[in-house]
C-alpha positions as CSV (number, residue, x, y, z in Angstrom):
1,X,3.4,-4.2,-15.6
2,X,3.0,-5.2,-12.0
3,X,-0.2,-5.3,-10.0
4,X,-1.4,-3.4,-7.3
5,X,-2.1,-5.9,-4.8
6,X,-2.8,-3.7,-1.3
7,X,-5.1,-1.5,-1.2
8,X,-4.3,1.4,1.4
9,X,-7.1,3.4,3.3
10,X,-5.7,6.7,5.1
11,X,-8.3,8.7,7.6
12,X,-7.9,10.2,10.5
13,X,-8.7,9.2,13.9
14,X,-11.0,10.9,16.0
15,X,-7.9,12.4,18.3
16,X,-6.7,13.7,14.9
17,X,-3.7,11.3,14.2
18,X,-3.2,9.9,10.9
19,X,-4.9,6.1,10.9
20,X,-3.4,3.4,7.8
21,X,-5.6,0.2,7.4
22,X,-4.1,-2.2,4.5
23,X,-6.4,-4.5,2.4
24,X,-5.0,-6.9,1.1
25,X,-7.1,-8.1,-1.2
26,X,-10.6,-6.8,-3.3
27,X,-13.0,-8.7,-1.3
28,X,-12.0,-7.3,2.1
29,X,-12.4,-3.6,1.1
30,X,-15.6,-4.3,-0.9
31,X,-17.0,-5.0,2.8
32,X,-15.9,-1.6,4.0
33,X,-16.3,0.5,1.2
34,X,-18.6,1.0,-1.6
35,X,-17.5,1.0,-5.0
36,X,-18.8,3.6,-7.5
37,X,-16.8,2.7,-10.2
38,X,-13.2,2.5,-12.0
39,X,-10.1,4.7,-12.7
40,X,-10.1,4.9,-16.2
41,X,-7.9,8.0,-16.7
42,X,-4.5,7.6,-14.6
43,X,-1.6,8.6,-16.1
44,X,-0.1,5.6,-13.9
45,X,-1.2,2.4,-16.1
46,X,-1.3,-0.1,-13.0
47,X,-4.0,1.7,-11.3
48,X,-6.1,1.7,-14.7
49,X,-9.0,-0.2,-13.9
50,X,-8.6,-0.1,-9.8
51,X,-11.9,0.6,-8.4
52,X,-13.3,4.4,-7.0
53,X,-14.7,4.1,-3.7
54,X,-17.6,6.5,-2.5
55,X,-16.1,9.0,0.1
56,X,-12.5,8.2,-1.0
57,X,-9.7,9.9,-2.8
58,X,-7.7,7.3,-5.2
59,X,-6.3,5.2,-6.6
60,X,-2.9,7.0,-5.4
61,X,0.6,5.0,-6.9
62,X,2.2,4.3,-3.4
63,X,5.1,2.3,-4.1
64,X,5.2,-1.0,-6.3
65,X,2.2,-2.7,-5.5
66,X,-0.1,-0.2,-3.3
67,X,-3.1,1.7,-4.4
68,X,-3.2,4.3,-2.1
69,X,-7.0,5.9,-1.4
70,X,-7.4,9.2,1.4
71,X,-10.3,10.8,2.9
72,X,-11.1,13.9,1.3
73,X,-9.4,15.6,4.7
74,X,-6.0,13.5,4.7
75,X,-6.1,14.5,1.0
76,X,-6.4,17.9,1.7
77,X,-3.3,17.8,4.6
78,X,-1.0,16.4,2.7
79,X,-1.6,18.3,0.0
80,X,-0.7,21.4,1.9
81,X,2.3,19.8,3.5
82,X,3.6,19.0,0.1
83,X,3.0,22.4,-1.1
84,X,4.9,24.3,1.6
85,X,7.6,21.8,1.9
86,X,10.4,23.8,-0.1
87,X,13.1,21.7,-1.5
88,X,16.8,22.9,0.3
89,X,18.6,24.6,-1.6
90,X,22.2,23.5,-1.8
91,X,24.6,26.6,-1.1
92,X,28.0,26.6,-2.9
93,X,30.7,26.7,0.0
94,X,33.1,29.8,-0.1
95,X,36.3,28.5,-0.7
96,X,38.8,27.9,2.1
97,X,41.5,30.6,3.6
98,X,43.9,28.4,2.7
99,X,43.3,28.9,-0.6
100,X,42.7,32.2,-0.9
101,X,46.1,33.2,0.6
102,X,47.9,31.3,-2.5
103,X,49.8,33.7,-4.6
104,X,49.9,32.3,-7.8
105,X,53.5,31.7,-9.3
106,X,55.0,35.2,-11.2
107,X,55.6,35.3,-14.8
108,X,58.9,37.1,-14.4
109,X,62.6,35.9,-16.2
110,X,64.8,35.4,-13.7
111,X,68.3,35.4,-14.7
112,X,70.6,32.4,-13.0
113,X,73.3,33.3,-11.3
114,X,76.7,32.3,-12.2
């Protein structure tokens, strides 16, 4: 099992773009975020354990060693790009003219000629 090592904050700016601030390590996010206690049920076993932060959705799996968290509104946003993003179709091709115009060979006896 590997650990989750970063800890990824997503919020949005105040001109509405999306703002990524990485932690990289427990100590630096317990100074800008409060902890109100652990994932205990994530069907994702590395993030068993990873602290809940107040005002945060998370842990998120992001990748081998990130523990994703999102403000309820980034949450919300890329939830509803996810759920509108249809995945293309792939369309079978119609086959060439080419091969379309082949007649296939005739069953017919032909007698040789002598």
């Amino acid at each position: 099992m590997s650990k989750k090592d970063v800890f990824r904050v997503v919020t949005r700016a105040e001109d509405g773009s999306i703002k990524i601030r990485d932690f990289h390590s427990a100590e630096s996010i317990f100074r800008t975020h409060t902890q109100i206690g652990i994932d205990d049920s994530s069907t994702d076993l590395d993030l068993r354990g990873m602290p809940v932060f107040r005002g945060l959705i998370g842990p998120i799996p992001e990748g081998k060693n990130i523990a994703r968290y999102e403000s309820p509104e980034v949450f919300e946003l890329m939830t509803k790009e996810w759920a509108t993003n249809k995945p293309r179709r792939r369309r079978r091709t119609a086959k060439p003219e080419a091969e379309a115009s082949i007649e296939a060979p005739s069953n017919e006896w032909v007698s040789p000629s002598n």
